[in-house]
NUKEBA-581624 format. One record per residue (C-alpha): x, y, z. Coordinates in Angstrom, 1 decimal, m for minus. Layout:
REM NUKEBA-581624
east->X | north->Y | up->Z
...
REM end
This chain:
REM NUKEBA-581624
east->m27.0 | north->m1.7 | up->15.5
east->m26.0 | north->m0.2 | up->12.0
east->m23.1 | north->m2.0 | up->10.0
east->m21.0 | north->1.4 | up->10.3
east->m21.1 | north->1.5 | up->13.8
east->m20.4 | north->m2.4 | up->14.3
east->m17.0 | north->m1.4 | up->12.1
east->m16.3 | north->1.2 | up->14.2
east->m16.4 | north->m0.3 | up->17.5
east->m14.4 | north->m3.5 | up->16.3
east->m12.1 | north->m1.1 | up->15.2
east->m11.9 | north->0.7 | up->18.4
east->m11.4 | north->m2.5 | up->20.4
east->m8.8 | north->m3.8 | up->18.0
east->m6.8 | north->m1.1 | up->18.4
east->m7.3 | north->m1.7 | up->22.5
east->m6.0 | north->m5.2 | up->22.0
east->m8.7 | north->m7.1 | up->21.1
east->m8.3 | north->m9.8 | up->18.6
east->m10.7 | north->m9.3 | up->15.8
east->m12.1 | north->m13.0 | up->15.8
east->m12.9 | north->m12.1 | up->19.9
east->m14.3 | north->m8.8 | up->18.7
east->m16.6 | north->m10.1 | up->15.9
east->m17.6 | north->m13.1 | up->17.9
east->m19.1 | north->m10.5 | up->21.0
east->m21.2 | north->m8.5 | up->18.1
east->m22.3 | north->m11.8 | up->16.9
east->m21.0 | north->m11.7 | up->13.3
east->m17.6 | north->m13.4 | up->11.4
east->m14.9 | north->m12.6 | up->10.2
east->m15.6 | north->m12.8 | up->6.6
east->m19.0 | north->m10.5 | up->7.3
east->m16.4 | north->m7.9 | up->8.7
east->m14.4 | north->m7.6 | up->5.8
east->m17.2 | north->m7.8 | up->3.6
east->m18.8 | north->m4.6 | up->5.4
east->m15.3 | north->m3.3 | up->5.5
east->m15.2 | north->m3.8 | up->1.8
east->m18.5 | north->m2.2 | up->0.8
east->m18.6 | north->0.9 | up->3.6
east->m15.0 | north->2.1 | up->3.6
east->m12.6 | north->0.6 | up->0.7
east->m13.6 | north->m0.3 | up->m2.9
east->m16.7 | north->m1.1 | up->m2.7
east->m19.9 | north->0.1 | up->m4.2
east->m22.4 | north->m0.3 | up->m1.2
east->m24.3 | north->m3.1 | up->m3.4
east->m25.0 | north->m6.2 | up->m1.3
east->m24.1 | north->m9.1 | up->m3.8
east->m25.6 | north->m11.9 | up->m1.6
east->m28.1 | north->m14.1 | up->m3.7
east->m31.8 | north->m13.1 | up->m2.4
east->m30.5 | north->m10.1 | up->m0.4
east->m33.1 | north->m7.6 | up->0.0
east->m30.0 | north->m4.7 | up->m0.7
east->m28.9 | north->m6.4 | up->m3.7
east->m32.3 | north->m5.6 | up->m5.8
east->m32.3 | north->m1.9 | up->m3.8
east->m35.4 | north->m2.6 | up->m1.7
east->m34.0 | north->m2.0 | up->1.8
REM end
């Protein structure tokens, strides 16, 4: 599943009264990898994947 689409359905079951640690936990990720992808795909951030030895980082994904 794309990282967009992850965001968007937590978001949707959020706002249906899901907590977002219950949310994250059913799509298998953390909390902190939420707000990272919230970070790079909808606020400040610059879509670069900063992660040392990510493939996205050097541009090659």
């Amino acid at each position: 599943m794309h990282r967009r689409k992850v965001i968007e359905l937590i978001g949707e079951a959020n706002a249906a009264g899901v907590g977002l640690l219950r949310a994250c936990g059913v799509t298998c990720i953390c909390l902190r990898t939420l707000k990272r992808w919230r970070k790079t795909f909808l606020g400040d951030g610059d879509g670069v994947d900063r992660r040392k030895g990510s493939a996205r980082r050097w541009g090659t994904a």
